[in-house]
C-alpha positions as CSV (number, residue, x, y, z in Angstrom):
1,X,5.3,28.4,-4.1
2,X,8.0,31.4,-3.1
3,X,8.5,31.9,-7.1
4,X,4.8,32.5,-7.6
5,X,4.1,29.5,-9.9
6,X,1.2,27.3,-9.0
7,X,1.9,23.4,-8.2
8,X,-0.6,20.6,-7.3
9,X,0.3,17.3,-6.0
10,X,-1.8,14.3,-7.4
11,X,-1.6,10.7,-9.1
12,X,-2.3,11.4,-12.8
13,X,-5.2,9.2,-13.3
14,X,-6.0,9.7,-17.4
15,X,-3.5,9.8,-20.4
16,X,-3.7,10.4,-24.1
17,X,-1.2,11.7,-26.1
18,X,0.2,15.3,-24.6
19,X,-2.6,15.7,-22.4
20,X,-3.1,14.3,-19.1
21,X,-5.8,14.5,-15.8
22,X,-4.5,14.5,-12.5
23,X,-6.2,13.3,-9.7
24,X,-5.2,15.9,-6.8
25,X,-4.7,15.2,-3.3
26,X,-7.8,17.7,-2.6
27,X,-9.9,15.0,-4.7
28,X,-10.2,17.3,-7.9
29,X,-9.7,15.9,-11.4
30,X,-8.0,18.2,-13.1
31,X,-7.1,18.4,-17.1
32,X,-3.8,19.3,-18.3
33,X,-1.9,19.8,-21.8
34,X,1.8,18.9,-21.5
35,X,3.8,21.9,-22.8
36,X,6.3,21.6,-25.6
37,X,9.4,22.9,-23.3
38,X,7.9,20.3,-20.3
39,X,10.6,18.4,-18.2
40,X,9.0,15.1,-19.7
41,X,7.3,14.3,-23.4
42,X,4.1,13.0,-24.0
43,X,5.8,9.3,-24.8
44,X,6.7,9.8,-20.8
45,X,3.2,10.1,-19.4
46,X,1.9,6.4,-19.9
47,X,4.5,5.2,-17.1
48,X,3.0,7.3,-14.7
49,X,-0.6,6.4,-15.1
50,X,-1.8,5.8,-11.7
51,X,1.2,6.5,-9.8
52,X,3.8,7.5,-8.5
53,X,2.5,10.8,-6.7
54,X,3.6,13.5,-8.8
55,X,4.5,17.5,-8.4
56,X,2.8,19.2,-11.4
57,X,3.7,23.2,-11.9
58,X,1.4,24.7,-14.3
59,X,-0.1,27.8,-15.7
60,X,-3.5,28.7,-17.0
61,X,-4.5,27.8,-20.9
62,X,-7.0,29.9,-22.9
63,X,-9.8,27.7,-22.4
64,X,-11.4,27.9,-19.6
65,X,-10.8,24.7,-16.4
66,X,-7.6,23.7,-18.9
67,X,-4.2,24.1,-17.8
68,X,-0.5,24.0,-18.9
69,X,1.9,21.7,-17.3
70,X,5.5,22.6,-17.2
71,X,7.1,20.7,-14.9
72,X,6.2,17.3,-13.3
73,X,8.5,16.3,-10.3
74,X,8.0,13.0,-8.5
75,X,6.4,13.6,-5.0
76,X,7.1,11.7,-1.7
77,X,2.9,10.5,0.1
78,X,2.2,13.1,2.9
């Protein structure tokens, strides 16, 4: 993370519509909202329901345990 934005590595496990919960690597389920500048659109997200791994870089949402997603890479297993 050497430009300070957060990423988490999971299979997103849950989709509707621009929001999404990933399944990390750590074993949290964790809620996200696909932002409107993200590197994919919410019509994206139903092909990667339960795999591949992905790379998602976020930032914190007003509400509290809901984060922003601005960037989902595909991910190699460790």
């Amino acid at each position: 993370m050497e430009d300070g934005v957060p990423r988490i590595s999971g299979i997103i496990s849950v989709v509707q519509e621009g929001r999404f919960r990933l399944s990390s690597d750590d074993g949290r389920s964790i809620p996200f909202t696909l932002a409107s500048h993200a590197t994919l659109e919410p019509q994206d997200l139903p092909s990667l329901l339960a795999g591949p791994r992905v790379l998602v870089s976020y930032t914190a949402a007003s509400s509290p345990n809901v984060f922003v997603a601005h960037e989902i890479a595909f991910t190699s297993a460790t």
